[in-house]
C-alpha positions as CSV (number, residue, x, y, z in Angstrom):
1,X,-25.6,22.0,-23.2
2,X,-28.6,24.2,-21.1
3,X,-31.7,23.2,-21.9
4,X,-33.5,26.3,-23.8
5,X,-36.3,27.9,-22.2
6,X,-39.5,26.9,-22.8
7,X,-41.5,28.4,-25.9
8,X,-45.2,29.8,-24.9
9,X,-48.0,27.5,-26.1
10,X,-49.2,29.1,-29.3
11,X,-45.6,29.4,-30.7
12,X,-46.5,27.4,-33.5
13,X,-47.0,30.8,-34.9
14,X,-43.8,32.5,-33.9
15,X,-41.0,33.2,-36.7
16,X,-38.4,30.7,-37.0
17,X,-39.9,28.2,-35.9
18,X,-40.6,25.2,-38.1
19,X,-43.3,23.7,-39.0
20,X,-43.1,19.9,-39.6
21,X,-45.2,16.9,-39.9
22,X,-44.4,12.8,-39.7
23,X,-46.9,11.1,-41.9
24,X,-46.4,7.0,-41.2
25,X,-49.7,4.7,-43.1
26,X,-50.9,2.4,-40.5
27,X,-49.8,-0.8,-40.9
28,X,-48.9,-0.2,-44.9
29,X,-48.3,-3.8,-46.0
30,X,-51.1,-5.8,-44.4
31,X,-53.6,-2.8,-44.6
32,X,-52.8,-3.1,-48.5
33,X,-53.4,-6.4,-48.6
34,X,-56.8,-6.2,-46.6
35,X,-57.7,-3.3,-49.0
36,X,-57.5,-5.5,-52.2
37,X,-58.8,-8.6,-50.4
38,X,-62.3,-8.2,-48.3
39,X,-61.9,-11.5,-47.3
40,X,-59.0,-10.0,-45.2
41,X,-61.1,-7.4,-43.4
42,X,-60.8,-7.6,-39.8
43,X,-58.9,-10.7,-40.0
44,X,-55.0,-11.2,-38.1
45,X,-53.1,-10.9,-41.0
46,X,-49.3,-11.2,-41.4
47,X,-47.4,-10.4,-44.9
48,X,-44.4,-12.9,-45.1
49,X,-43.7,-16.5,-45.5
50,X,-45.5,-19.5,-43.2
51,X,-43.7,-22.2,-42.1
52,X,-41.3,-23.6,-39.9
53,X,-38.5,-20.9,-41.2
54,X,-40.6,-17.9,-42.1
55,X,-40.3,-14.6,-41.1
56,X,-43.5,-11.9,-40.7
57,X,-42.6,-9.1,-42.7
58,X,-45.4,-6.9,-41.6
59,X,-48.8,-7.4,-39.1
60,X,-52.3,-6.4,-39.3
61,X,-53.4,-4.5,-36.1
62,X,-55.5,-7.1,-35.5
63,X,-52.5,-9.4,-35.6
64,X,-50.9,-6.9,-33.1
65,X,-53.3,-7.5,-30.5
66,X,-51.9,-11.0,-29.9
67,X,-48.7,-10.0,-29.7
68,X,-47.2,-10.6,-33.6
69,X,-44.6,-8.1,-34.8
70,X,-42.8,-7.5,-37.9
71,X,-39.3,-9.6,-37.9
72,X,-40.7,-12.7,-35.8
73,X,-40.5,-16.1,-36.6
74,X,-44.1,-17.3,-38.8
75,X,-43.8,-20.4,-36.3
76,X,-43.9,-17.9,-33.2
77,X,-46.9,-15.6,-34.7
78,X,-48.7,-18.7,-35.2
79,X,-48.7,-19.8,-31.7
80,X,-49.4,-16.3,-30.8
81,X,-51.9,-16.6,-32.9
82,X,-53.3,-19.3,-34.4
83,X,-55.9,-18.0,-36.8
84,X,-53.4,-16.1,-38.1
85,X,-53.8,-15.7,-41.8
86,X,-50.2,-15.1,-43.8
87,X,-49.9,-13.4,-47.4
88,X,-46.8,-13.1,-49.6
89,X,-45.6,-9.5,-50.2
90,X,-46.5,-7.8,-53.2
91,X,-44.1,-5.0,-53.7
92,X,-45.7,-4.0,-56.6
93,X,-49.6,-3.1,-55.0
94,X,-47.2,-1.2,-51.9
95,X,-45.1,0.9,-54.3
96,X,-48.4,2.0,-56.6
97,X,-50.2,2.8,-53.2
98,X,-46.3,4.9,-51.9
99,X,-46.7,7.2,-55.1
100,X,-50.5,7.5,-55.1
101,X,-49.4,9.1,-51.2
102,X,-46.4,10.8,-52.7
103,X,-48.6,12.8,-54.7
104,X,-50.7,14.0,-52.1
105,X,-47.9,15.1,-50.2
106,X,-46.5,17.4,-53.1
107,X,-50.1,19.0,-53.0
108,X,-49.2,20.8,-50.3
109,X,-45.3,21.6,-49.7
110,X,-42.2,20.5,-52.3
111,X,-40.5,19.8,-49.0
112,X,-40.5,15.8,-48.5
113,X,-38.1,13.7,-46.9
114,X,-39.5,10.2,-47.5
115,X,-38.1,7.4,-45.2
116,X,-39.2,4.5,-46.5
117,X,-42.6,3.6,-49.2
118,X,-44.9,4.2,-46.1
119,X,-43.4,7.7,-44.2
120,X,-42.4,10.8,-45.0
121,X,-41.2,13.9,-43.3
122,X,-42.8,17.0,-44.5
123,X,-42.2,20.8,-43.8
124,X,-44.9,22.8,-44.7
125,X,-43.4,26.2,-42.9
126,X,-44.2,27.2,-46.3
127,X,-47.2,25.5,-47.8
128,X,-48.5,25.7,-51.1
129,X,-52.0,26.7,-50.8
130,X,-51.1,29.0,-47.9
131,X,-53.0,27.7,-45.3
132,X,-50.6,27.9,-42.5
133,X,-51.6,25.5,-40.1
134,X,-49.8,22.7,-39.6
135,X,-52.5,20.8,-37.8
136,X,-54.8,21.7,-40.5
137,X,-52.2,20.7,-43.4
138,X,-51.9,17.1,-41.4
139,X,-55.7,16.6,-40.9
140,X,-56.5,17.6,-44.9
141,X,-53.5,15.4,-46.1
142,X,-54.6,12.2,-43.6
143,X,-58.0,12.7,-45.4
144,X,-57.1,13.0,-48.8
145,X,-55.1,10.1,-48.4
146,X,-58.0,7.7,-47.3
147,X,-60.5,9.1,-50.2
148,X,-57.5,8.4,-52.7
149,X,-56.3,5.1,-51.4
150,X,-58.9,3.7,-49.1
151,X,-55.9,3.5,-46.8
152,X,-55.7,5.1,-42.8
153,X,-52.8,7.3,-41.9
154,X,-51.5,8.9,-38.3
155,X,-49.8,11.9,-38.6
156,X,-47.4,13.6,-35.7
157,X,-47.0,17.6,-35.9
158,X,-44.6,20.1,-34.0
159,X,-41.0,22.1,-34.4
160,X,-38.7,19.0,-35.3
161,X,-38.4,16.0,-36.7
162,X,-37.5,14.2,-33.3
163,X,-41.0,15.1,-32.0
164,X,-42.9,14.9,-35.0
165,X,-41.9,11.2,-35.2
166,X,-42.6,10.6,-31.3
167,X,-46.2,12.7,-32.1
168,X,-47.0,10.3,-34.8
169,X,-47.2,7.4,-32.9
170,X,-48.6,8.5,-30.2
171,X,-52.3,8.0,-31.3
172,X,-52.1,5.2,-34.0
173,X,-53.7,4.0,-36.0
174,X,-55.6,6.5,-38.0
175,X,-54.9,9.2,-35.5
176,X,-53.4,13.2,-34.9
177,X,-51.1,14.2,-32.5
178,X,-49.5,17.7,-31.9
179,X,-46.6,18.5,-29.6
180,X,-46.3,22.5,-29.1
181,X,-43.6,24.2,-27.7
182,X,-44.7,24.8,-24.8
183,X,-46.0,21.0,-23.9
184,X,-42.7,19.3,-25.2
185,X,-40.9,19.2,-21.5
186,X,-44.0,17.4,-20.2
187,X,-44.7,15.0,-23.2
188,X,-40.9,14.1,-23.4
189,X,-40.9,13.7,-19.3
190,X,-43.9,11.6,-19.3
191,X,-42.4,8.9,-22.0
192,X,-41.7,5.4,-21.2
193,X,-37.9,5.4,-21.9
194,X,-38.2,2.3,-24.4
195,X,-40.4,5.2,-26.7
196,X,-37.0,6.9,-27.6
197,X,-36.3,5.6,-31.0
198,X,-33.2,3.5,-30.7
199,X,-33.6,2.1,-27.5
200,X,-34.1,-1.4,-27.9
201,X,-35.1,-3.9,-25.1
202,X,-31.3,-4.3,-24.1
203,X,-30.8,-1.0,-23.9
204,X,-34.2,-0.5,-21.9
205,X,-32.7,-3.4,-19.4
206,X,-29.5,-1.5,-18.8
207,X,-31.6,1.9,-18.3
208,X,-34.1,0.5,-15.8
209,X,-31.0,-0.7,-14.1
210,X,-29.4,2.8,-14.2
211,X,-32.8,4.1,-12.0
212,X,-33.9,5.4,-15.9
213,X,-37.6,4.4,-16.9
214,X,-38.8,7.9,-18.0
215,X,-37.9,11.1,-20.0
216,X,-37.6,12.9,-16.6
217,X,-35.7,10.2,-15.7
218,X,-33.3,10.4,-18.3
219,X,-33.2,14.4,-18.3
220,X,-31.9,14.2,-15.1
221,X,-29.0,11.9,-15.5
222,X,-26.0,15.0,-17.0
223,X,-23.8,14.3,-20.2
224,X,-21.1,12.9,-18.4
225,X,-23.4,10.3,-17.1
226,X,-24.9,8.8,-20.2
227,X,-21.4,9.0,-22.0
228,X,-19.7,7.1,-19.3
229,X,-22.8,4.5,-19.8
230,X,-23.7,4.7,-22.9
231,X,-20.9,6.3,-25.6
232,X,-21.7,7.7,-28.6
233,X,-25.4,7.6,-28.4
234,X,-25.1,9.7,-25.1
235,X,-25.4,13.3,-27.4
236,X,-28.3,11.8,-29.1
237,X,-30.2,10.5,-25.6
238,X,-28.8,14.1,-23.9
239,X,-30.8,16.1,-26.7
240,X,-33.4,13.8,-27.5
241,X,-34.9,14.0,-23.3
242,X,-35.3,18.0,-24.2
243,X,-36.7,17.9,-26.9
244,X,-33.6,19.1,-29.4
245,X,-33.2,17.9,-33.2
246,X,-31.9,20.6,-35.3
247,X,-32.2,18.4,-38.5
248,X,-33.9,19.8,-41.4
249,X,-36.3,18.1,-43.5
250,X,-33.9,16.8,-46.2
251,X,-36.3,17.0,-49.2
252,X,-32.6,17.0,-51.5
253,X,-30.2,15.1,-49.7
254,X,-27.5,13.1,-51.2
255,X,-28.5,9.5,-50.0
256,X,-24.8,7.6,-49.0
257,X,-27.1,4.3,-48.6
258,X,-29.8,2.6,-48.8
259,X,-30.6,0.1,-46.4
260,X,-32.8,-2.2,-43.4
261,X,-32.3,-3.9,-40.5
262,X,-34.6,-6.0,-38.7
263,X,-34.7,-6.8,-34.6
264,X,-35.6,-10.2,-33.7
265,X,-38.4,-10.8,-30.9
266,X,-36.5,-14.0,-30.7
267,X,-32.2,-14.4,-31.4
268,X,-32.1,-16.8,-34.4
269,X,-28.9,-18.8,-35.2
270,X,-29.9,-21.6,-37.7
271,X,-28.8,-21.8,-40.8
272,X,-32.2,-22.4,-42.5
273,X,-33.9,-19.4,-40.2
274,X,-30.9,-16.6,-41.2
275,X,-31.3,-17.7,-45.1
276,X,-35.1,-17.5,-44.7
277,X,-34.7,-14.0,-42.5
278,X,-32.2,-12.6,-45.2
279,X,-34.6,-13.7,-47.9
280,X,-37.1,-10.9,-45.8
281,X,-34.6,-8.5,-45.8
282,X,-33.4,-8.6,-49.7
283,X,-37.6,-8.1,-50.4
284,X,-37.6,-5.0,-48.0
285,X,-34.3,-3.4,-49.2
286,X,-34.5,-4.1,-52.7
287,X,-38.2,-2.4,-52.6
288,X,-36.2,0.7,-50.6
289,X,-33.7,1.0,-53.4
290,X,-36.3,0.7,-56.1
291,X,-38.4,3.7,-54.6
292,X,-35.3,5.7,-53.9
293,X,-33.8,4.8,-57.7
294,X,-30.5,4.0,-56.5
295,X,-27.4,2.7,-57.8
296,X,-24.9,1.4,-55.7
297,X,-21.7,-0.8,-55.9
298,X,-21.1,-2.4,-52.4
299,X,-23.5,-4.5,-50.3
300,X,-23.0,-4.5,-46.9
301,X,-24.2,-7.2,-44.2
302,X,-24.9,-6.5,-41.0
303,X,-25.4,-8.9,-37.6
304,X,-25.6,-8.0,-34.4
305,X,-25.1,-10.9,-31.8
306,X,-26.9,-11.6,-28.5
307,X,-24.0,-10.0,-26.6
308,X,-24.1,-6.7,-28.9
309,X,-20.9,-7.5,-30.4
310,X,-21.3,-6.5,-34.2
311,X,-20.3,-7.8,-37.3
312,X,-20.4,-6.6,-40.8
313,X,-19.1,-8.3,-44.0
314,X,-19.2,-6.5,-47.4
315,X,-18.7,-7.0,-50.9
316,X,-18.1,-4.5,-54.2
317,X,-18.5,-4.9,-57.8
318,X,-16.8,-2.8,-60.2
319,X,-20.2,-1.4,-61.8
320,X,-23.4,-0.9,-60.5
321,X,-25.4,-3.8,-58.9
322,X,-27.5,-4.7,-61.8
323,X,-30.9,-5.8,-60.0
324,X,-32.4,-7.6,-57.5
325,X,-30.9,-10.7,-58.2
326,X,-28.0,-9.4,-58.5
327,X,-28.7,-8.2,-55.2
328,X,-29.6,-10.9,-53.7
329,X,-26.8,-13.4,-54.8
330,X,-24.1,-11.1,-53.5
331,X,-26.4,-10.9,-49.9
332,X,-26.5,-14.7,-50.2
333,X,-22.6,-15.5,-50.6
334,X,-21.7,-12.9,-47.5
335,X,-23.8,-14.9,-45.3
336,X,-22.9,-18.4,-46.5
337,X,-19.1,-17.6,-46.0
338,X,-19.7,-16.9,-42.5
339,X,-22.4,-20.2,-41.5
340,X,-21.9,-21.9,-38.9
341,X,-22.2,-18.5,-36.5
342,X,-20.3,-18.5,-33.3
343,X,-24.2,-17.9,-32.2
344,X,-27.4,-16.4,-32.4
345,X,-28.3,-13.0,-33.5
346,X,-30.8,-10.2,-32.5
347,X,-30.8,-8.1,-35.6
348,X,-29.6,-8.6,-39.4
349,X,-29.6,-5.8,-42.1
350,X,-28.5,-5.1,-45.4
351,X,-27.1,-2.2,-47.1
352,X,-26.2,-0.5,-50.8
353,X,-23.6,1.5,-50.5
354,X,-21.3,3.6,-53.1
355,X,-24.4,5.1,-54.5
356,X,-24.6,7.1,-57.8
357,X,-23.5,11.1,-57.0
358,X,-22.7,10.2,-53.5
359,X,-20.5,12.6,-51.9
360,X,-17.5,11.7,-49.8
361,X,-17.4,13.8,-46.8
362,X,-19.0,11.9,-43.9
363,X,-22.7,12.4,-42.5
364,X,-24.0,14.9,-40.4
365,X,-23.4,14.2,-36.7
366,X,-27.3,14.4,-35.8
367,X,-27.8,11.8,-38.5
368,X,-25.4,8.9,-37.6
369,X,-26.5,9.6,-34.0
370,X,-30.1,9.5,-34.5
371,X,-30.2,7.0,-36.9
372,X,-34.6,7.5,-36.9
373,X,-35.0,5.4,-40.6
């Protein structure tokens, strides 16, 4: 596939070219909880459960400076750091904050593809109020959102989805970024390759060792390279180091699943840390199937070992999963019948599957490759 020649600079303008924005809240959960609790302000704050087994669902930047991340263990953050102030999720404050941002979105284009409570794609080719800047559509949008919600947003605009994404956090929190055609082969070249969404730290490991650290680096490597090294994700990493995502914003599209997965800073293999780590998960899908209003029949866990091997276990009721508890029993059972593990893990999801209206015929290629949610 030849790389397409580059686009002049102000071809944000030019006709058939899209116009798209990434809108991700900064730090959603714990900025939520700082919001509705003063005390909070400024404070390392983690949402999740303390303890020996508990899991941080979401930091505070100010958290983030010492090095705590979403999925680690609460007893790691605390050593990180020990002033470190933990909160139990409210789903309820997140979701009312999700539509109050919903609704600012619609203001200015019908086209939405939300990803999860806290980002949305948006394509506003055609805006409402017919203002016809992106930038300026993204600037209005990230202020309406803090007079409406007292909350911070950083927004990423350019042609396509892959680059809004990468634009969005390139100045966070509670900033802009815009990638024009004409600056994509330099901003993609100048990325650290572990910036490429999907590339873990195992997969950064294996890169550095293949002499690939950068997006120059990996544009130079040809298809036959990355698919001898890295198999199906090859067309993805291939497109991805030019700057090429032909996806649409799907403000319409007929959800197969709903789902999470969470990556470990640390593998985990005890029993008591997986029940306490799926107990995360079930919170964070459930709320993703709430927001989405889904129906689904089949509940899918997922477990990837320290060795990459993969292993998923699934289960499917005649009728709809009723609720949450629901929800969580069936998540419950398909770990339990597979405790003791044969070791640790790096990364456990779950999934709702056989969805209300769901079509049959398989994904688009782009999707199951990118994999971006």
């Amino acid at each position: 596939m030849a790389e397409p020649p580059p686009l002049p600079p102000d071809a944000e303008t030019a006709p058939g070219l899209r116009k798209i924005i990434h809108v991700d809240m900064d730090a959603f959960f714990a900025s939520v909880e700082q919001r509705d609790d003063p005390s909070l302000k400024g404070k390392p704050v983690a949402v999740g459960g303390a303890g020996g087994r508990g899991v941080v669902a979401a930091a505070s930047y100010e958290a983030r400076t010492f090095g705590v991340r979403s999925a680690m263990p609460s007893v790691t953050a605390q050593r990180l750091c020990p002033d470190l102030i933990f909160v139990r999720p409210r789903f309820d404050a997140y979701k009312e904050a999700s539509r109050q941002i919903r609704r600012v979105f619609e203001h200015y284009t019908p086209i939405i593809e939300p990803l999860s409570l806290d980002e949305a794609y948006l394509d506003v080719t055609e805006d409402r109020l017919g203002i016809g800047s992106a930038t300026r559509i993204a600037t209005l949008i990230r202020q309406e959102i803090r007079a409406k919600t007292r909350l911070t947003a950083s927004a990423g605009v350019s042609y396509n989805k892959f680059l809004a994404k990468l634009a969005s956090d390139q100045n966070k929190p509670d900033g802009l970024c815009v990638i024009r055609p004409g600056e994509v082969a330099q901003f993609v070249a100048g990325l650290p390759i572990r910036r490429f969404h999907g590339v873990g730290p195992k997969a950064e490991e294996r890169m550095q060792k293949l002499g690939i650290a950068t997006g120059a680096d990996l544009a130079a490597k040809d298809i036959a390279f990355l698919r001898q090294h890295f198999g199906s994700m090859a067309d993805y990493l291939f497109r991805a180091a030019r700057g090429i995502d032909l996806r649409p914003v799907a403000a319409h599209r007929v959800r197969k699943s709903v789902g999470g997965e969470r990556t470990f800073s640390e593998d985990i293999g005890s029993g008591g840390a997986l029940r306490d780590t799926l107990e995360t998960i079930i919170d964070i899908v459930w709320e993703r199937i709430e927001a989405a209003g889904a129906k689904g029949r089949t509940v899918t866990l997922k477990m990837k070992f320290t060795d990459f091997q993969i292993m998923t276990r699934a289960t499917s009721l005649p009728d709809f999963v009723s609720g949450k508890e629901e929800f969580g029993t069936l998540a419950r059972a398909l770990l339990e019948a597979e405790l003791p593990l044969r070791g640790p893990i790096r990364l456990m999801g779950l999934t709702l599957s056989g969805l209300e209206g769901a079509e049959d015929d398989k994904p688009a290629r782009d999707e199951a490759q990118l994999r971006l949610l």
